[in-house]
C-alpha positions in Angstrom: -2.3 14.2 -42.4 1.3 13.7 -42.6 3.9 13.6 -39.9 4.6 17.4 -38.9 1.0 18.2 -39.0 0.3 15.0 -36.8 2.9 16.3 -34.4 2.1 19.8 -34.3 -1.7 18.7 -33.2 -0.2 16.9 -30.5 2.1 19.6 -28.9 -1.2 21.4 -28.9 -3.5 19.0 -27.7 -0.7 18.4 -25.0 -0.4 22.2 -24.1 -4.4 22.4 -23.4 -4.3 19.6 -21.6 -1.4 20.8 -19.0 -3.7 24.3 -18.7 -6.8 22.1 -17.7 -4.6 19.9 -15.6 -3.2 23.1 -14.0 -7.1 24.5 -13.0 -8.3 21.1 -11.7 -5.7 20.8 -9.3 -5.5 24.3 -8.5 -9.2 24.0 -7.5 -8.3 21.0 -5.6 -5.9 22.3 -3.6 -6.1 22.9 -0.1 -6.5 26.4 2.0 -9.4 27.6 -0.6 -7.0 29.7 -2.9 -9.9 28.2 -6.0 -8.6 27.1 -9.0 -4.7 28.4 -10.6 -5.3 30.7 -13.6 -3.5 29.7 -16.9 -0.8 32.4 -17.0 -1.2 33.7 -20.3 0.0 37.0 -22.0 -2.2 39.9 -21.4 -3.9 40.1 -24.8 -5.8 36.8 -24.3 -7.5 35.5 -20.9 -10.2 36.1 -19.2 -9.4 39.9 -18.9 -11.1 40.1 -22.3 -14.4 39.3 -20.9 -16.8 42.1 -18.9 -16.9 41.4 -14.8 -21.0 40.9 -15.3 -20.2 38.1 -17.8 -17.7 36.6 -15.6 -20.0 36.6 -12.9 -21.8 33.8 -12.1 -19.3 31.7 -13.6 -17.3 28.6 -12.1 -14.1 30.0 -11.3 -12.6 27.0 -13.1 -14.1 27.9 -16.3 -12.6 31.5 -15.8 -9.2 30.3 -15.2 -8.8 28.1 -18.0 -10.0 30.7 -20.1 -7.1 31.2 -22.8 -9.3 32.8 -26.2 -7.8 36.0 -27.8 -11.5 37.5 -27.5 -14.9 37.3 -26.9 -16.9 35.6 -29.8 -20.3 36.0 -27.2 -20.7 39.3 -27.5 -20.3 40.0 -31.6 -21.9 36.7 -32.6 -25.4 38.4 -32.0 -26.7 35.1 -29.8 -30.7 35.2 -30.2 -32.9 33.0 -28.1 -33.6 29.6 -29.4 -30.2 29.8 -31.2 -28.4 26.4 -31.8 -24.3 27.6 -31.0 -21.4 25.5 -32.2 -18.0 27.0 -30.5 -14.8 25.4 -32.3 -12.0 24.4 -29.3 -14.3 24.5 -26.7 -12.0 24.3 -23.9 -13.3 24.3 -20.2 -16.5 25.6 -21.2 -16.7 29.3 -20.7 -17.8 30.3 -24.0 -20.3 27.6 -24.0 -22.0 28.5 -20.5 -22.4 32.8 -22.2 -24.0 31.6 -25.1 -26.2 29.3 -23.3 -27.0 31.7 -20.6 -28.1 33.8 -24.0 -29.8 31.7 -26.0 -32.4 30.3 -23.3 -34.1 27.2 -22.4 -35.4 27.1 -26.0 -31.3 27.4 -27.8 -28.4 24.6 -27.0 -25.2 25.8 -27.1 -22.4 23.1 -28.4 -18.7 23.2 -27.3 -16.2 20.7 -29.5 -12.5 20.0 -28.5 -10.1 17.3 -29.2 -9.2 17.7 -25.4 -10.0 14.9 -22.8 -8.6 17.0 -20.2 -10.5 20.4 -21.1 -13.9 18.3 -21.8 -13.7 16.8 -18.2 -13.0 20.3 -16.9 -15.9 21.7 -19.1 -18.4 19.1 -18.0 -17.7 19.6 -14.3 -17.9 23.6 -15.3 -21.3 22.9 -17.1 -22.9 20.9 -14.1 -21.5 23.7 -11.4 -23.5 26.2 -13.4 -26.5 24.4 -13.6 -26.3 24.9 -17.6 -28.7 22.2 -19.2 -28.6 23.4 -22.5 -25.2 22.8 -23.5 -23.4 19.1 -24.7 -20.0 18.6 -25.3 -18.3 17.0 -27.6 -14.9 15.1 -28.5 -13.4 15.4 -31.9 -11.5 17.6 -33.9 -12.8 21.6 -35.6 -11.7 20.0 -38.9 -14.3 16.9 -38.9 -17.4 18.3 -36.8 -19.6 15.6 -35.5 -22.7 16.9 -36.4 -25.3 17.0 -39.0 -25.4 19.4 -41.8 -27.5 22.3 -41.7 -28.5 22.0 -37.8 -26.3 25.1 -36.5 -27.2 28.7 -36.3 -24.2 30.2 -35.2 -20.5 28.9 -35.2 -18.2 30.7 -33.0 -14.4 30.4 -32.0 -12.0 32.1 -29.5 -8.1 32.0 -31.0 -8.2 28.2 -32.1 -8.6 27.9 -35.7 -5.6 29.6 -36.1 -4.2 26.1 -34.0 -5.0 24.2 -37.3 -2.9 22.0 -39.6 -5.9 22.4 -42.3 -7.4 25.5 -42.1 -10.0 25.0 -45.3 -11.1 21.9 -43.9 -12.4 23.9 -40.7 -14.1 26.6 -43.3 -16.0 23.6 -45.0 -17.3 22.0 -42.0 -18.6 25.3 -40.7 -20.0 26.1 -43.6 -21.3 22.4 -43.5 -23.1 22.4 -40.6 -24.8 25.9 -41.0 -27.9 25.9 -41.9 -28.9 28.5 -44.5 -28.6 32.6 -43.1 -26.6 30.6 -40.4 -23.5 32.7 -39.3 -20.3 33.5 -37.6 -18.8 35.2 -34.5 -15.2 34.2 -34.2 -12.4 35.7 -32.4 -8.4 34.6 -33.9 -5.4 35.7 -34.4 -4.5 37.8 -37.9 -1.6 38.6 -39.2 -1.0 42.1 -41.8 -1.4 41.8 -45.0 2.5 43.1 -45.6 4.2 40.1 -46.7 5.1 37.9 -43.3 6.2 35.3 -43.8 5.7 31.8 -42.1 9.5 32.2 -40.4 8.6 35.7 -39.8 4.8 35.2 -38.2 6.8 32.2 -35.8 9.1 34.7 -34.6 6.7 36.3 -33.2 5.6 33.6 -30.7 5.2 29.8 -31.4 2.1 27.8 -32.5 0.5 26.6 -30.0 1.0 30.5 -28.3 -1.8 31.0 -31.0 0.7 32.8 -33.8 2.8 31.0 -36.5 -0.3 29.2 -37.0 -2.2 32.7 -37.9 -3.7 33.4 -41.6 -3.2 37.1 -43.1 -6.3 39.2 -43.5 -6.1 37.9 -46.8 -5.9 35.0 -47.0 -8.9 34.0 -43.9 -10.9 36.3 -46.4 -9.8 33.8 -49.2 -10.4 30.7 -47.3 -14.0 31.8 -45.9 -15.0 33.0 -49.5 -13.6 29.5 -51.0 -16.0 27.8 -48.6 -19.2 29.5 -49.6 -19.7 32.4 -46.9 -20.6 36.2 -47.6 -20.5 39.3 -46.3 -16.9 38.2 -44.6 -16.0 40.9 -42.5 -12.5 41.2 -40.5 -12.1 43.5 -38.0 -9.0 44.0 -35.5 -9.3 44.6 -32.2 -6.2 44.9 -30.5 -2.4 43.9 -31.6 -1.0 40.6 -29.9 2.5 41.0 -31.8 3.9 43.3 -34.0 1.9 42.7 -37.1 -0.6 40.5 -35.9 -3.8 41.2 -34.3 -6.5 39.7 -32.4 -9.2 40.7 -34.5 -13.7 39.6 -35.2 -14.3 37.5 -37.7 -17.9 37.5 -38.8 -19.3 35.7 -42.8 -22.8 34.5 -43.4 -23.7 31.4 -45.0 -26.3 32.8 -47.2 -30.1 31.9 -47.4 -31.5 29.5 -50.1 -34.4 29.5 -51.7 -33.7 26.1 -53.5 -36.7 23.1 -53.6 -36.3 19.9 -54.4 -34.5 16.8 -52.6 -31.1 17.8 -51.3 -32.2 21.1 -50.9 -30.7 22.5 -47.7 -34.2 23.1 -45.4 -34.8 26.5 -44.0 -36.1 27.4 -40.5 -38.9 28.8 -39.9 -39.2 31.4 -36.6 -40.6 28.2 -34.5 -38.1 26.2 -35.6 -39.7 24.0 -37.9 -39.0 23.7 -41.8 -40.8 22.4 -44.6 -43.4 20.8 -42.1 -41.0 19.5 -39.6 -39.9 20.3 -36.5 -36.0 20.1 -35.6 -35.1 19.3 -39.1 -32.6 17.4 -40.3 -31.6 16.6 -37.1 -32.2 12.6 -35.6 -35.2 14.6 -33.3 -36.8 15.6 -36.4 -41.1 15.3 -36.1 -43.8 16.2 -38.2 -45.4 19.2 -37.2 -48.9 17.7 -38.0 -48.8 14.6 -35.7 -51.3 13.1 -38.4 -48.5 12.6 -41.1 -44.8 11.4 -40.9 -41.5 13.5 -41.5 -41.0 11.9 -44.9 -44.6 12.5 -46.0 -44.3 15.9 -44.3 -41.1 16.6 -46.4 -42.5 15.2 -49.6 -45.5 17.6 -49.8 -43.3 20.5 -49.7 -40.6 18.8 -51.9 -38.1 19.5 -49.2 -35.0 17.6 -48.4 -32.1 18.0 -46.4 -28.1 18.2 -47.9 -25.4 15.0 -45.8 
């Protein structure tokens, strides 16, 4: 990474931690006023979420919402689903797709953060959410296994990052096969802006100089591997640039063999085993192990 990109991480990672700072002591202020509310334009917040979905919510993880959209309800969240949402923040994204995927799904929230992971664990324990698990590091190098994810979803942060294709590849990464995206961002029109002209519309970490054109997210999503990428706007943020739904599939396999990414079956076993290619892996048939399981169906499982 070289020096601009290293500092332009920072000034972001230093913005997000001033919002959580900003909620937490809001909450802990006297007089019971609850927790101060990022002030952000209209076009992102909180606002973009239904009142029944904010309901039930810790305030906190309301007011630090800052997303351009709401990747929970086009990401298609079944129960048993196993959620990944990219920039995390203080958790609110995380808590809805728990809440949807059930007792049987986990939903995963990654930020770079210390500030919004403190916020977001203190949101998670108010809500009583034990399906979820938060994580430190950064959307470009996810800490997880490969093929372990159903759905990745986002809410106006890749558009934050310094490498953009390295995000692509490590969703594509840790989907497993027919996994899928729901992400909300920031797009800019097709019409020739420019870098100088896409900053003069609002700065980086405001979510737009960083901002791909319709184009070129379609490019980068294709050059990973995904299909069927579909962009859709949703409403404008700046002249030219939209928040818009980003949905791609990373498509089944059918391939055998070791390395072969494993497929899931309904219960959430593959090829014998139960929570494969994960470190909870088990053999299905408590008689015979994972790697005997795995070898009778010449299965195998991509790093």
């Amino acid at each position: 990474m070289n020096e601009q990109s290293s500092d332009l991480r920072e000034t972001v990672r230093q913005r997000y931690a001033a919002a959580a700072t900003t909620v937490t002591e809001g909450a802990a202020a006297c007089c019971g006023s609850g927790p101060t509310a990022v002030e952000v334009d209209a076009n992102f917040g909180s606002g973009l979420y239904d009142a029944d979905e904010r309901a039930g919510l810790p305030a906190e993880a309301v007011a630090a919402s800052l997303g351009c959209g709401n990747p929970t309800a086009v990401a298609e969240l079944r129960d048993g689903d196993r959620v990944l949402d990219l920039g995390s923040g203080g958790g609110i994204d995380v808590l809805l797709s728990a809440r949807r995927v059930g007792p049987t799904g986990k939903a995963y929230g990654l930020d770079m953060t210390e500030e919004m992971l403190a916020l977001a664990l203190a949101n998670a324990e108010k809500a009583g959410a034990r399906n979820v698990e938060f994580l430190k590091g950064s959307i470009e190098a996810i800490l997880l296994p490969a093929n372990t994810i159903d759905v990745v979803i986002s809410n106006c942060v890749i558009n934050l990052s310094v490498d953009k294709p390295a995000v692509f590849a490590e969703m594509f990464r840790v989907l497993r096969p027919g996994g899928r995206i729901g992400i909300s961002d920031v797009v800019a029109d097709d019409d020739a802006l420019t870098s100088a002209q896409r900053a003069e519309r609002g700065d980086y970490v405001g979510c737009i100089a960083g901002a791909l054109s319709f184009a070129e997210y379609r490019a980068g999503l294709e050059a990973a591997g995904f299909t069927d990428v579909g962009i859709t706007p949703t409403h404008a943020v700046a002249d030219g640039m939209h928040s818009a739904i980003v949905r791609a599939t990373k498509a089944a396999t059918t391939a055998t063999g070791p390395g072969a990414p494993a497929a899931r079956s309904a219960d959430g076993s593959c090829c014998g085993v139960s929570a494969c290619c994960t470190p909870a892996e088990e053999a299905v048939d408590p008689a015979v192990g994972v790697d005997e399981a795995k070898s009778a169906t010449a299965c195998g499982c991509t790093s």
